[in-house]
PDBQT receptor file of N, H, CA, C and O in Angstrom, charges set to zero:
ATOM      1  N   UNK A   1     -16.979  -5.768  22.885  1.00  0.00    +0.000 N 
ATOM      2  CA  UNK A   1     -16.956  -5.045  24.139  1.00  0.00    +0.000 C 
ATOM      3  C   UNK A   1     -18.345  -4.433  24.351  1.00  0.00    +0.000 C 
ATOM      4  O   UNK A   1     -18.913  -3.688  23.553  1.00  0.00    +0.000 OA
ATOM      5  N   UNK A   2     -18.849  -4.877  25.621  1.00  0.00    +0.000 N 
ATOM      6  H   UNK A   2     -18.387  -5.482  26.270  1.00  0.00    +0.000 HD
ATOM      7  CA  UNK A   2     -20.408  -3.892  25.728  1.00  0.00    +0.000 C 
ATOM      8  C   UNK A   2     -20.215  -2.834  26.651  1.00  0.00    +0.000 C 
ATOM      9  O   UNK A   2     -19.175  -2.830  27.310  1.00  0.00    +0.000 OA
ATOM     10  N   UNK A   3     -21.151  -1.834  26.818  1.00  0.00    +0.000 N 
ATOM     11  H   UNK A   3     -21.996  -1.837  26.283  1.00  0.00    +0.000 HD
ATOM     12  CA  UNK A   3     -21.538  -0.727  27.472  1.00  0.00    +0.000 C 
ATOM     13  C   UNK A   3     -20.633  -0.781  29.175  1.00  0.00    +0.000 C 
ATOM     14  O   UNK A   3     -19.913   0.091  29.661  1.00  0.00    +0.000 OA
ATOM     15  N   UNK A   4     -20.848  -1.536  29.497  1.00  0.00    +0.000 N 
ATOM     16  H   UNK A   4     -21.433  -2.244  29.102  1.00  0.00    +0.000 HD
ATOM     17  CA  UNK A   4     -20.710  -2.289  30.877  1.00  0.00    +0.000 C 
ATOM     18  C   UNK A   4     -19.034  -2.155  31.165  1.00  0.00    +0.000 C 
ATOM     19  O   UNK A   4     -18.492  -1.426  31.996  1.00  0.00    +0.000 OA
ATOM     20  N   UNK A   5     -18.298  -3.233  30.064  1.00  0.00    +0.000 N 
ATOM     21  H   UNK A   5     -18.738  -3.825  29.389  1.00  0.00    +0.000 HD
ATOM     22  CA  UNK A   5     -17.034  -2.926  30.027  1.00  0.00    +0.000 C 
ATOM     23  C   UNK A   5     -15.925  -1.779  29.708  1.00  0.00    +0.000 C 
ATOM     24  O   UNK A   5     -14.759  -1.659  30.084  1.00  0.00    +0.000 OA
ATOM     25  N   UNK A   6     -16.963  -0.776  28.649  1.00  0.00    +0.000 N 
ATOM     26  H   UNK A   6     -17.910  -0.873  28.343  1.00  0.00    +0.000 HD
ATOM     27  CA  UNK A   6     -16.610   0.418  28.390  1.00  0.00    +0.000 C 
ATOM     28  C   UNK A   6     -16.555   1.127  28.847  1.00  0.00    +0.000 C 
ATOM     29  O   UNK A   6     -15.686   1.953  28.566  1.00  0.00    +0.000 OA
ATOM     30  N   UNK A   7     -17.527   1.355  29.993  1.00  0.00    +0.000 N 
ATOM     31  H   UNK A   7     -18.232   0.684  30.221  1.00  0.00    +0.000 HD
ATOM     32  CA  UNK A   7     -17.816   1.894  31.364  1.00  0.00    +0.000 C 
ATOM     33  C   UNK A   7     -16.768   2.090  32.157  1.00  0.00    +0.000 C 
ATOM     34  O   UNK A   7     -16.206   3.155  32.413  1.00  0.00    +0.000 OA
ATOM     35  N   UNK A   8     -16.402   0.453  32.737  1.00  0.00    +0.000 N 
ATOM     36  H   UNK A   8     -16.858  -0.412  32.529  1.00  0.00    +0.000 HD
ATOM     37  CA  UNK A   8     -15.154   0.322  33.414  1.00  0.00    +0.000 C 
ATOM     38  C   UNK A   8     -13.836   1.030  32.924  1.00  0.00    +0.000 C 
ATOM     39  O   UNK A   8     -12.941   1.530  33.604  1.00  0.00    +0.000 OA
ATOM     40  N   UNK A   9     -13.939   0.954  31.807  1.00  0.00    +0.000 N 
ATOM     41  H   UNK A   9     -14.666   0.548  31.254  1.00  0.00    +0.000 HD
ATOM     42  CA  UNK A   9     -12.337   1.286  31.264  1.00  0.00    +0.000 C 
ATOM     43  C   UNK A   9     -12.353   3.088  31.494  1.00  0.00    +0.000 C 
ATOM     44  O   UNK A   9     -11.360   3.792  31.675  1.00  0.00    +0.000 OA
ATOM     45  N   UNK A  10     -13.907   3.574  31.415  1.00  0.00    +0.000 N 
ATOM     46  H   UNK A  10     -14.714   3.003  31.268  1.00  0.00    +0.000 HD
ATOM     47  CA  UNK A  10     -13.584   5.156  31.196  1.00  0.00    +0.000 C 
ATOM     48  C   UNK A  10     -13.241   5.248  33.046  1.00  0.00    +0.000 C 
ATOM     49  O   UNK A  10     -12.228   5.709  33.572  1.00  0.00    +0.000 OA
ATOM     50  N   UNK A  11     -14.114   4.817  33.538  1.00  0.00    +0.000 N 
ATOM     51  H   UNK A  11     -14.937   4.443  33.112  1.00  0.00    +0.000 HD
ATOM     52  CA  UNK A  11     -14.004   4.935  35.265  1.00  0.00    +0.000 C 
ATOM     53  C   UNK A  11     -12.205   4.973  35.750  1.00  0.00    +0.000 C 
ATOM     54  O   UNK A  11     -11.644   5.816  36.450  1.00  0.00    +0.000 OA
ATOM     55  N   UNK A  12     -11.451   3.392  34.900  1.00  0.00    +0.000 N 
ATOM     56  H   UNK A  12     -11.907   2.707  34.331  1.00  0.00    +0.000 HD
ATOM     57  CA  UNK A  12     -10.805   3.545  35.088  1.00  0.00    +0.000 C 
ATOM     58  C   UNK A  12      -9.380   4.674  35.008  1.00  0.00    +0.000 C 
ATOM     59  O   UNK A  12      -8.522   4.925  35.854  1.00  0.00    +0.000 OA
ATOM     60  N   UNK A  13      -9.566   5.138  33.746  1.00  0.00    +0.000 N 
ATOM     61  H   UNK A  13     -10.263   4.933  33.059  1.00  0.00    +0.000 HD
ATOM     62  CA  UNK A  13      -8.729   6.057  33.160  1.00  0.00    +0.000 C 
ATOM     63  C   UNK A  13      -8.844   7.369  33.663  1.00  0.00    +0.000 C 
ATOM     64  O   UNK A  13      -7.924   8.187  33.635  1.00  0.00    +0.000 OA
ATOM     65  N   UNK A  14      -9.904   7.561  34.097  1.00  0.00    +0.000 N 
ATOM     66  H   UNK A  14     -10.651   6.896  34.120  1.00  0.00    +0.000 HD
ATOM     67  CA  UNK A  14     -10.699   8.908  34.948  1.00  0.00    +0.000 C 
ATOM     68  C   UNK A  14      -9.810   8.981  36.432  1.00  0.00    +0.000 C 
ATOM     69  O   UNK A  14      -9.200   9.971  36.834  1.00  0.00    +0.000 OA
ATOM     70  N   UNK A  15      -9.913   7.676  37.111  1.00  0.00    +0.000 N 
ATOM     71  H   UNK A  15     -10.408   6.871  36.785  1.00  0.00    +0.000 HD
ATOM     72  CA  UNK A  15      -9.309   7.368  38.196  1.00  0.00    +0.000 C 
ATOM     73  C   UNK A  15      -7.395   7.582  37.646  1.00  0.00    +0.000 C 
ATOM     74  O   UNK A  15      -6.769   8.402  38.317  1.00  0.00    +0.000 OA
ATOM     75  N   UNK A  16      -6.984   7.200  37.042  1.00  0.00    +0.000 N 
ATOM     76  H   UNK A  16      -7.492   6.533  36.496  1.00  0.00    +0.000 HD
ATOM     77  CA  UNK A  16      -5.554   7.132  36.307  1.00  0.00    +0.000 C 
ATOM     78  C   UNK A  16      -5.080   8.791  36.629  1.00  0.00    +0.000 C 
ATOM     79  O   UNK A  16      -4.075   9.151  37.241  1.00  0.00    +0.000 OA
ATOM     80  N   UNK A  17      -6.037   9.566  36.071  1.00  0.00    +0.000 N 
ATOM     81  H   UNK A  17      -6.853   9.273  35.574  1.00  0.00    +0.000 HD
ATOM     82  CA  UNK A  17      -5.784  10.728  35.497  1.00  0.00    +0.000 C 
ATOM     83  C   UNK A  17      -6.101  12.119  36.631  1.00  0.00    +0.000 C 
ATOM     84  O   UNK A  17      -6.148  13.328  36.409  1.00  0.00    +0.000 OA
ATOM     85  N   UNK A  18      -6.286  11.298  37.937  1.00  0.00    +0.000 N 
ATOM     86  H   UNK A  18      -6.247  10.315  38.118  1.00  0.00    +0.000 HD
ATOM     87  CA  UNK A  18      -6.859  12.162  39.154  1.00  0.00    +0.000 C 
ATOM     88  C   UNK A  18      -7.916  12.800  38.409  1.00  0.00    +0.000 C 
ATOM     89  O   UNK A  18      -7.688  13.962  38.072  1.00  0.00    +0.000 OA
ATOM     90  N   UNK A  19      -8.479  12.544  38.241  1.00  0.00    +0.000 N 
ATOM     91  H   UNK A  19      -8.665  11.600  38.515  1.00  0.00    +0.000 HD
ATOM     92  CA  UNK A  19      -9.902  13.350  37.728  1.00  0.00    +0.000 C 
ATOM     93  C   UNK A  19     -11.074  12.680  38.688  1.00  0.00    +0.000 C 
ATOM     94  O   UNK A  19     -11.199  11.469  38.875  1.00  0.00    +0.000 OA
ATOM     95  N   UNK A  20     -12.024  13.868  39.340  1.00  0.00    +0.000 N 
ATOM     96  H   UNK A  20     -11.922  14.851  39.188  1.00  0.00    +0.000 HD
ATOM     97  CA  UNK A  20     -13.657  13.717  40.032  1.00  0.00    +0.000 C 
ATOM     98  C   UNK A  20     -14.781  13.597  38.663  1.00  0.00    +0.000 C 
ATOM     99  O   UNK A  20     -14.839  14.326  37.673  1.00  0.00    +0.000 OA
ATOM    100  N   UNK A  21     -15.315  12.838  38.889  1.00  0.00    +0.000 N 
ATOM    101  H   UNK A  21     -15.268  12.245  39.693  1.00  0.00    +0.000 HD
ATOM    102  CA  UNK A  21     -16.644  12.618  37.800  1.00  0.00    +0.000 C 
ATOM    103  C   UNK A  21     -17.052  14.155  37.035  1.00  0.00    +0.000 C 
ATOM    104  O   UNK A  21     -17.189  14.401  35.837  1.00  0.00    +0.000 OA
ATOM    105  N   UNK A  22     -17.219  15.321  38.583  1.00  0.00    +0.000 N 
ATOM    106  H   UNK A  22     -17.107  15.122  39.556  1.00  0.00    +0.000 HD
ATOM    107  CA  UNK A  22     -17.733  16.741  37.892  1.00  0.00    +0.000 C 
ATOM    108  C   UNK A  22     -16.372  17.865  36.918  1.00  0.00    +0.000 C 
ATOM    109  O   UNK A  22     -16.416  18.860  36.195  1.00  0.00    +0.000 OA
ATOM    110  N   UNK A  23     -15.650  17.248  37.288  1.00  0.00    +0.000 N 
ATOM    111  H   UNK A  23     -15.615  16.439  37.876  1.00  0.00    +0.000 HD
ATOM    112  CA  UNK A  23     -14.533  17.834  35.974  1.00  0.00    +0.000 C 
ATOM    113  C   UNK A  23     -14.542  16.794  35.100  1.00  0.00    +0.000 C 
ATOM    114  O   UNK A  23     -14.601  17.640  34.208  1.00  0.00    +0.000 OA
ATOM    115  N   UNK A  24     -14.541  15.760  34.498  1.00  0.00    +0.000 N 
ATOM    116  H   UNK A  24     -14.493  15.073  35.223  1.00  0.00    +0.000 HD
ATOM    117  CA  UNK A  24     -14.461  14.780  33.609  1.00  0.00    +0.000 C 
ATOM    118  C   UNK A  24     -15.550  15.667  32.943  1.00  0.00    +0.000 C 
ATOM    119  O   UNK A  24     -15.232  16.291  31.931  1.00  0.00    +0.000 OA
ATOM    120  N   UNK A  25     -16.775  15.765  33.423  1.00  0.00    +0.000 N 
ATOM    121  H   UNK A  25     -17.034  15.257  34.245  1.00  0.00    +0.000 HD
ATOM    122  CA  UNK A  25     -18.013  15.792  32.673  1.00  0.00    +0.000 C 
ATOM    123  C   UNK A  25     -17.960  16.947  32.115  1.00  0.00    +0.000 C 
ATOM    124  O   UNK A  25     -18.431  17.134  30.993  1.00  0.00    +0.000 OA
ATOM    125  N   UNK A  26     -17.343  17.944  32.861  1.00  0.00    +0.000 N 
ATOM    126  H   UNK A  26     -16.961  17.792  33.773  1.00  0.00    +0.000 HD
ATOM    127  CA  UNK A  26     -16.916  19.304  32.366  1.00  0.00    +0.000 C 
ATOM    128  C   UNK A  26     -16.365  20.065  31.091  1.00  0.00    +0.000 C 
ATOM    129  O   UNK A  26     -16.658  20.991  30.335  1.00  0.00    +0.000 OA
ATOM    130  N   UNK A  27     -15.102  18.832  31.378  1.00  0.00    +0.000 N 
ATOM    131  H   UNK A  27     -14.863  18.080  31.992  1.00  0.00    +0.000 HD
ATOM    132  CA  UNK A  27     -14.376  18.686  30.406  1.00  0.00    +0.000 C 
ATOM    133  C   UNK A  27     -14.635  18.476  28.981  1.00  0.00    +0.000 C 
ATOM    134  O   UNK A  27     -14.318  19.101  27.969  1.00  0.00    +0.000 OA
ATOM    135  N   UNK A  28     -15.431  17.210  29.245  1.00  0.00    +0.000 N 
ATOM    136  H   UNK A  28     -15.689  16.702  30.068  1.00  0.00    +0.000 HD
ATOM    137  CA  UNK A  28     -16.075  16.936  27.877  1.00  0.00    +0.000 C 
ATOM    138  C   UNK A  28     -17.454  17.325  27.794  1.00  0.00    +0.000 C 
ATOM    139  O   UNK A  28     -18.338  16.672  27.238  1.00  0.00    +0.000 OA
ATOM    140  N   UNK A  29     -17.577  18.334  28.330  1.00  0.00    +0.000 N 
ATOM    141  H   UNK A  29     -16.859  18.865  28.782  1.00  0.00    +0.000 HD
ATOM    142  CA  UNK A  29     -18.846  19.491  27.636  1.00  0.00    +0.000 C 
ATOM    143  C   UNK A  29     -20.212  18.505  27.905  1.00  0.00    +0.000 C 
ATOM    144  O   UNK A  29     -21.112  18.492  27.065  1.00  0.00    +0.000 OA
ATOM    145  N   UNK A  30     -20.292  17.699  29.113  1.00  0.00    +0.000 N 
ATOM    146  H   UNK A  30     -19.561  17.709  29.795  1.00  0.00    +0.000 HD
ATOM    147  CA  UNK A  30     -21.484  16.521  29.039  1.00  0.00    +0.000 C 
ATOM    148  C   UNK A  30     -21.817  16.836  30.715  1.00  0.00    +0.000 C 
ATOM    149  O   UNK A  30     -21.036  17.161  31.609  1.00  0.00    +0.000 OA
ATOM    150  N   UNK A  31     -23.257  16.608  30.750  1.00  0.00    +0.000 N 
ATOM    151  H   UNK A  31     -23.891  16.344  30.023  1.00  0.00    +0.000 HD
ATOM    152  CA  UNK A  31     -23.625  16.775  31.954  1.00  0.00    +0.000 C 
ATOM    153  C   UNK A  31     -23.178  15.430  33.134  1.00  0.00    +0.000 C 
ATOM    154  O   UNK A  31     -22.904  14.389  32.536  1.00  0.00    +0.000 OA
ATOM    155  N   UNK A  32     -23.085  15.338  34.565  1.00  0.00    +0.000 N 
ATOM    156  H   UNK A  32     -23.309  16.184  35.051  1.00  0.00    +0.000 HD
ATOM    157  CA  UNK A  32     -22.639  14.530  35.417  1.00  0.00    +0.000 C 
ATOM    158  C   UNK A  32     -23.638  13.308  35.032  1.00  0.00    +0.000 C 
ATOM    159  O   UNK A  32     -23.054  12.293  34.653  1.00  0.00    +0.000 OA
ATOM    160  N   UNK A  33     -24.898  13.256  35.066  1.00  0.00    +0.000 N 
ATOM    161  H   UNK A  33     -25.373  14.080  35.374  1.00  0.00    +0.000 HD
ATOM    162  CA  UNK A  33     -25.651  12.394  35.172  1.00  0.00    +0.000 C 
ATOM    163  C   UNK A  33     -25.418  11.276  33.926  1.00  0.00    +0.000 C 
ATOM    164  O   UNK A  33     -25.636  10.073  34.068  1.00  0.00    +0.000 OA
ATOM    165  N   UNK A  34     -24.872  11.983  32.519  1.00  0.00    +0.000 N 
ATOM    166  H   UNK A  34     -24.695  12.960  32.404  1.00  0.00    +0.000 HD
ATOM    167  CA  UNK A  34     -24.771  11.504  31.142  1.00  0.00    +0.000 C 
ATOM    168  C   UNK A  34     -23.520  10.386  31.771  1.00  0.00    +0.000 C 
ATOM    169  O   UNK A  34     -23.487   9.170  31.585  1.00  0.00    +0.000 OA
ATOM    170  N   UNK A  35     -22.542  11.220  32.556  1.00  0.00    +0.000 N 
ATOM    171  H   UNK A  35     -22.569  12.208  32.707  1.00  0.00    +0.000 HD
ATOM    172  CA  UNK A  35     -21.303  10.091  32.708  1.00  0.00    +0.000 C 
ATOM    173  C   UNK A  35     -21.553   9.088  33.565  1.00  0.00    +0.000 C 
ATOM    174  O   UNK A  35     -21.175   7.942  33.322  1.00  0.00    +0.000 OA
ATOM    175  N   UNK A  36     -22.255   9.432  34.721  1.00  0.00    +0.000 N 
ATOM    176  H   UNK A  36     -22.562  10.364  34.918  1.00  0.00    +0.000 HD
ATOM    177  CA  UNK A  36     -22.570   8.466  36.090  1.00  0.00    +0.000 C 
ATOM    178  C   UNK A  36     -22.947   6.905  34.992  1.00  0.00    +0.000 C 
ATOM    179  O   UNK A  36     -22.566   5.738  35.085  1.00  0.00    +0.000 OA
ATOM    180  N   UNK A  37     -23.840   7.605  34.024  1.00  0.00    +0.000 N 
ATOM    181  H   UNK A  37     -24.150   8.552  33.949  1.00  0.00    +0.000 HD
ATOM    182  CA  UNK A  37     -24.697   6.551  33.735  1.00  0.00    +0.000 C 
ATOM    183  C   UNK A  37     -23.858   5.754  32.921  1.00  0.00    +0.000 C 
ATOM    184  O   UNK A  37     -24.155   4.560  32.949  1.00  0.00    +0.000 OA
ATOM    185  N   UNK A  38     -22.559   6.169  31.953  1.00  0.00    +0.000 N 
ATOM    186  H   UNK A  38     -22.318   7.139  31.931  1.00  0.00    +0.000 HD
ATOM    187  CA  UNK A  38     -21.608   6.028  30.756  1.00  0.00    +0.000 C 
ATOM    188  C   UNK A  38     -20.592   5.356  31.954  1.00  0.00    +0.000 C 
ATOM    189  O   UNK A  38     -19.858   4.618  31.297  1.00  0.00    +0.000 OA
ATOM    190  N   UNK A  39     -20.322   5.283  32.909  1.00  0.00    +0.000 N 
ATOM    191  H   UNK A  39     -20.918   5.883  33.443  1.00  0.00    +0.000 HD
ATOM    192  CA  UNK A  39     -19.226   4.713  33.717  1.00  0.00    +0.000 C 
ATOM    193  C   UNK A  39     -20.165   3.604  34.087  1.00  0.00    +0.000 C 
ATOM    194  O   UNK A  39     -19.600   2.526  33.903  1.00  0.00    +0.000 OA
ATOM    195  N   UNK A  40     -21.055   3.503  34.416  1.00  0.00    +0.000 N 
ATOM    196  H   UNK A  40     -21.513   4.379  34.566  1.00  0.00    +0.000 HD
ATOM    197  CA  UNK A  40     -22.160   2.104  34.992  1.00  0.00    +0.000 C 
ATOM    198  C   UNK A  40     -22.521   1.498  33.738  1.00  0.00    +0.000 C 
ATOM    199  O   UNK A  40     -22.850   0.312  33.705  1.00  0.00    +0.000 OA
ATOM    200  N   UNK A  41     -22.480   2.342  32.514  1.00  0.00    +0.000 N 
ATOM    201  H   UNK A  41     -22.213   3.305  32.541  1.00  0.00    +0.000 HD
ATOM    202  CA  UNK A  41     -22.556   1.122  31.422  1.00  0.00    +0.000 C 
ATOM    203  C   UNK A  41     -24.072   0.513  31.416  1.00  0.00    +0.000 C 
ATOM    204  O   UNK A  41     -24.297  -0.689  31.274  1.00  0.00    +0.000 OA
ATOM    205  N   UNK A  42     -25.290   1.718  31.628  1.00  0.00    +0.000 N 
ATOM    206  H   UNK A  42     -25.107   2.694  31.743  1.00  0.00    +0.000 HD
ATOM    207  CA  UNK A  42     -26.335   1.848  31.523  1.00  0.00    +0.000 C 
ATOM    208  C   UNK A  42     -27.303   2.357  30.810  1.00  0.00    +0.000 C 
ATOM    209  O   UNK A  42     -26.630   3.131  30.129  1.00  0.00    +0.000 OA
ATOM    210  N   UNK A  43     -28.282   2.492  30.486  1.00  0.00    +0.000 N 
ATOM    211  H   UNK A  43     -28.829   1.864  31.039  1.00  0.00    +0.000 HD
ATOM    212  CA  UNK A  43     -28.928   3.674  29.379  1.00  0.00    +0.000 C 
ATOM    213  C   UNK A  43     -27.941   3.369  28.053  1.00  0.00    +0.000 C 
ATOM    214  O   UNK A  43     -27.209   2.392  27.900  1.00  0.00    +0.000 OA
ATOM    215  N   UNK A  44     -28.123   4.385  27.238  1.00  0.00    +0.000 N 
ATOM    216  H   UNK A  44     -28.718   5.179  27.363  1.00  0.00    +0.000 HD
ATOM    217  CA  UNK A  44     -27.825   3.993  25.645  1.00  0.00    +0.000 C 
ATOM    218  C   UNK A  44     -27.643   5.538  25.301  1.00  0.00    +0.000 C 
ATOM    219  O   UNK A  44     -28.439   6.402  24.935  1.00  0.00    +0.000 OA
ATOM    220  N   UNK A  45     -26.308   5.538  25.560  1.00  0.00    +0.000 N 
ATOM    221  H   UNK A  45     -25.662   4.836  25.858  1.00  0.00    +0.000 HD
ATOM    222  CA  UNK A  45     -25.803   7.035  25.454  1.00  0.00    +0.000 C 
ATOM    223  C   UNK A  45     -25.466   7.099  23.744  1.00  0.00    +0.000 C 
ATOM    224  O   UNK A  45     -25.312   6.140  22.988  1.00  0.00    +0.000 OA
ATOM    225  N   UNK A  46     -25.393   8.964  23.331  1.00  0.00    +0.000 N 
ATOM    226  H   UNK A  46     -25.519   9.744  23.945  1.00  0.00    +0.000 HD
ATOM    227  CA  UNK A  46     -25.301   9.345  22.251  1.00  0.00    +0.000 C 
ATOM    228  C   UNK A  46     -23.655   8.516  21.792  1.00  0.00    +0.000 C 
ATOM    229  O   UNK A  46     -22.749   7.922  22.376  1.00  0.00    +0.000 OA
ATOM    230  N   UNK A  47     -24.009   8.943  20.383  1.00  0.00    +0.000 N 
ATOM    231  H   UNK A  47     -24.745   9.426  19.909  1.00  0.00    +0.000 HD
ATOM    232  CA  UNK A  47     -22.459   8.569  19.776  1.00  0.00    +0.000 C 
ATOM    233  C   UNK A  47     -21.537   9.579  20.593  1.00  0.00    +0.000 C 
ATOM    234  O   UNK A  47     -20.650   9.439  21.434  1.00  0.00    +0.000 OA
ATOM    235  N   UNK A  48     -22.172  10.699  19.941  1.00  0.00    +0.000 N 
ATOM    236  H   UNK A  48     -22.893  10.813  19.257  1.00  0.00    +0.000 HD
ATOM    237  CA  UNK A  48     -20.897  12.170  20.570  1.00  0.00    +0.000 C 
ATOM    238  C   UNK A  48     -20.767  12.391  22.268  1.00  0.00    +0.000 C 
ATOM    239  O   UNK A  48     -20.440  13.438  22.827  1.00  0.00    +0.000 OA
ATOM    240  N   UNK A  49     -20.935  11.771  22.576  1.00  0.00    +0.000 N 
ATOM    241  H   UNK A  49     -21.200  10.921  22.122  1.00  0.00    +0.000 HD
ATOM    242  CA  UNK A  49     -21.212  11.787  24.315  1.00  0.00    +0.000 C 
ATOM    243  C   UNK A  49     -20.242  10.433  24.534  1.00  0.00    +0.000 C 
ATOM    244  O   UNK A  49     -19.477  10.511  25.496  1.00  0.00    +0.000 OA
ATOM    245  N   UNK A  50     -20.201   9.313  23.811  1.00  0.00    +0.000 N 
ATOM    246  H   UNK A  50     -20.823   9.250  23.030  1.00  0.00    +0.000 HD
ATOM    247  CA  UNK A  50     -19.147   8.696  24.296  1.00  0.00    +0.000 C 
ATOM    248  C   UNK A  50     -17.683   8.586  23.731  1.00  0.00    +0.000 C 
ATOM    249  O   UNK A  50     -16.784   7.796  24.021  1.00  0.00    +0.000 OA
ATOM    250  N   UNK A  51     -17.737   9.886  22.610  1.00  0.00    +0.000 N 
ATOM    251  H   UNK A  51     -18.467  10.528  22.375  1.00  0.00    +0.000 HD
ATOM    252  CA  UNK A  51     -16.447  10.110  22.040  1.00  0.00    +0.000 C 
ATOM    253  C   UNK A  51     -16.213  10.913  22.452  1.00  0.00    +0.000 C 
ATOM    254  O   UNK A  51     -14.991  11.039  22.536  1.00  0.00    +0.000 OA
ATOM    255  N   UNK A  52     -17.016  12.064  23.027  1.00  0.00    +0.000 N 
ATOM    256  H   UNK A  52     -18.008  11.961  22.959  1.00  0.00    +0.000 HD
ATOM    257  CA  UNK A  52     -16.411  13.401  24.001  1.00  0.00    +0.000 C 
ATOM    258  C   UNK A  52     -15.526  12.758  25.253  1.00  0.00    +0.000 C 
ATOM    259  O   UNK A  52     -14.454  13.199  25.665  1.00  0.00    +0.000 OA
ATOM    260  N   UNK A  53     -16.004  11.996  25.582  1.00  0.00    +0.000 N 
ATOM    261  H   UNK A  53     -16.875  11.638  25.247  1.00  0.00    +0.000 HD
ATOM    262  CA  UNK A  53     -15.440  11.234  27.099  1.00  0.00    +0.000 C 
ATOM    263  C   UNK A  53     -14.154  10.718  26.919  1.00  0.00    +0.000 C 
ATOM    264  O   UNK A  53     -13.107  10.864  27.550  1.00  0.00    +0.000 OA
ATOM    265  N   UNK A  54     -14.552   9.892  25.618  1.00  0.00    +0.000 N 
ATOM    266  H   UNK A  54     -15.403   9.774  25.106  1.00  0.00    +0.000 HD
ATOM    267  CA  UNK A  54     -13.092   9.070  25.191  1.00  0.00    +0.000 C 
ATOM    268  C   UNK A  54     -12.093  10.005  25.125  1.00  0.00    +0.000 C 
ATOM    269  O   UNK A  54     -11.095   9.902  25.838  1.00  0.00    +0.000 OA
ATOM    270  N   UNK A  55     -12.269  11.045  24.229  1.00  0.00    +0.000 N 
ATOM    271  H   UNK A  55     -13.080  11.128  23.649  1.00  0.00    +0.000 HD
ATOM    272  CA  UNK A  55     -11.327  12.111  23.721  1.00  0.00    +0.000 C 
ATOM    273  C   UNK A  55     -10.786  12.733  24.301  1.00  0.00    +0.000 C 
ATOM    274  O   UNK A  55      -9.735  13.297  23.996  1.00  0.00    +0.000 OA
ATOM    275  N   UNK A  56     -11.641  12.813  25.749  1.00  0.00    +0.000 N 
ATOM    276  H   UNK A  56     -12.495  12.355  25.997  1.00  0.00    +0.000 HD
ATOM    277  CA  UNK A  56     -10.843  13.925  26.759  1.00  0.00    +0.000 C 
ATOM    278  C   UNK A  56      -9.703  12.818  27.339  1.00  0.00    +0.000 C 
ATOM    279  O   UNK A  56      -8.485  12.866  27.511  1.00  0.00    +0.000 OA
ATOM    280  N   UNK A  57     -10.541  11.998  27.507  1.00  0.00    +0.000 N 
ATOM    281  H   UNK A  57     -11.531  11.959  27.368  1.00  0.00    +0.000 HD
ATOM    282  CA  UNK A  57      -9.047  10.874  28.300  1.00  0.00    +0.000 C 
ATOM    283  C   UNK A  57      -8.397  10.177  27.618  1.00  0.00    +0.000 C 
ATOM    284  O   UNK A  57      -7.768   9.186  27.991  1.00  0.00    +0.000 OA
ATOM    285  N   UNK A  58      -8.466  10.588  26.596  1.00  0.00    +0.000 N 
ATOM    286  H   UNK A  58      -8.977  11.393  26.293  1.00  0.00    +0.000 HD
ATOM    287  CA  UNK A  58      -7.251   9.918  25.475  1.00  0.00    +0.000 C 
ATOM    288  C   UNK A  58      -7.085   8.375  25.367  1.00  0.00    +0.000 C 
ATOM    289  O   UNK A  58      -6.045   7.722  25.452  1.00  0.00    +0.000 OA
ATOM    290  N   UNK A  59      -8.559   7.882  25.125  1.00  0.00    +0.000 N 
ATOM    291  H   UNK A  59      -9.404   8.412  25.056  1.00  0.00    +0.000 HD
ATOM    292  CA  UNK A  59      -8.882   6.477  24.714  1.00  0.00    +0.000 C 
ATOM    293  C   UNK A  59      -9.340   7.075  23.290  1.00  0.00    +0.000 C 
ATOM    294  O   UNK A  59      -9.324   8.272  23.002  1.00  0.00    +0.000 OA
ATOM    295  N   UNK A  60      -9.746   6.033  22.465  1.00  0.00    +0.000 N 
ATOM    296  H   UNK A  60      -9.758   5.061  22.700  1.00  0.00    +0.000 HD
ATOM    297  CA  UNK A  60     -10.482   5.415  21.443  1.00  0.00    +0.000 C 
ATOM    298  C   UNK A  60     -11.059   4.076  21.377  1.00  0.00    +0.000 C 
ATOM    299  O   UNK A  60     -10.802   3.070  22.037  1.00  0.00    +0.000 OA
ATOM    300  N   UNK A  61     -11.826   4.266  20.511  1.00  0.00    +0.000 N 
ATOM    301  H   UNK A  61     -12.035   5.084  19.974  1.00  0.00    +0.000 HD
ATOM    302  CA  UNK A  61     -12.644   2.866  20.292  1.00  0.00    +0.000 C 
ATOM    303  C   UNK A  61     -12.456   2.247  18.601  1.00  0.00    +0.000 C 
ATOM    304  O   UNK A  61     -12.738   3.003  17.671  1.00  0.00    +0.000 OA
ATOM    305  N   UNK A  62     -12.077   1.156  18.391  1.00  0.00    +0.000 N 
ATOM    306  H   UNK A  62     -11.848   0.542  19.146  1.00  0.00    +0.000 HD
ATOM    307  CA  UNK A  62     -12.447   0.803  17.251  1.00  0.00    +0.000 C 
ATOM    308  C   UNK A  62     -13.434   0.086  16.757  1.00  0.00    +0.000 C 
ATOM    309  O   UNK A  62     -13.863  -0.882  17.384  1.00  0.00    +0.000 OA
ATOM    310  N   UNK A  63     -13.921   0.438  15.605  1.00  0.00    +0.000 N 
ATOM    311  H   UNK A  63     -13.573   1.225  15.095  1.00  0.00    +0.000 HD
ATOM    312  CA  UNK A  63     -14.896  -0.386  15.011  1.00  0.00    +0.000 C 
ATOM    313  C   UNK A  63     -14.613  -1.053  13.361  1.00  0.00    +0.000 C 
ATOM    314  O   UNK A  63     -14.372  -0.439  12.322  1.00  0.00    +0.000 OA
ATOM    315  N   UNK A  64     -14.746  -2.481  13.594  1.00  0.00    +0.000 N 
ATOM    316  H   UNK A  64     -14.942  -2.980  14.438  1.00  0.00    +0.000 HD
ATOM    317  CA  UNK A  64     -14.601  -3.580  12.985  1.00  0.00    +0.000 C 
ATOM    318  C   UNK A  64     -15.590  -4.040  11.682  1.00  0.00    +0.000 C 
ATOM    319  O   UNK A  64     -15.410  -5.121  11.121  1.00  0.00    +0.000 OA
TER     320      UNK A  64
């Protein structure tokens, strides 16, 4: 799975969960611009910045 698709899935779940981008980002203690860029699946975000995101919306990721 790359950046791109991971993106999609947080966008999507964000959308699931009635949540606006500026409470998501809130939520998980990360500035708007960190997520804009983490939903477009751009730039090369921190580890803890894309597990804060995950965590608030109750995804995970595994690694293989």
């Amino acid at each position: 799975m790359d950046l791109i698709e991971i993106g999609k899935h947080i966008r999507e779940r964000r959308k699931e969960l009635g949540l606006d981008q500026s409470t998501l980002a809130t939520l998980a203690g990360i500035g708007i611009n960190a997520l804009v860029r983490l939903e477009r699946g751009s730039g090369n975000p921190r580890f803890d910045v894309l597990f804060n995101v995950l965590k608030t919306l109750g995804l995970s990721i595994h690694i293989q």
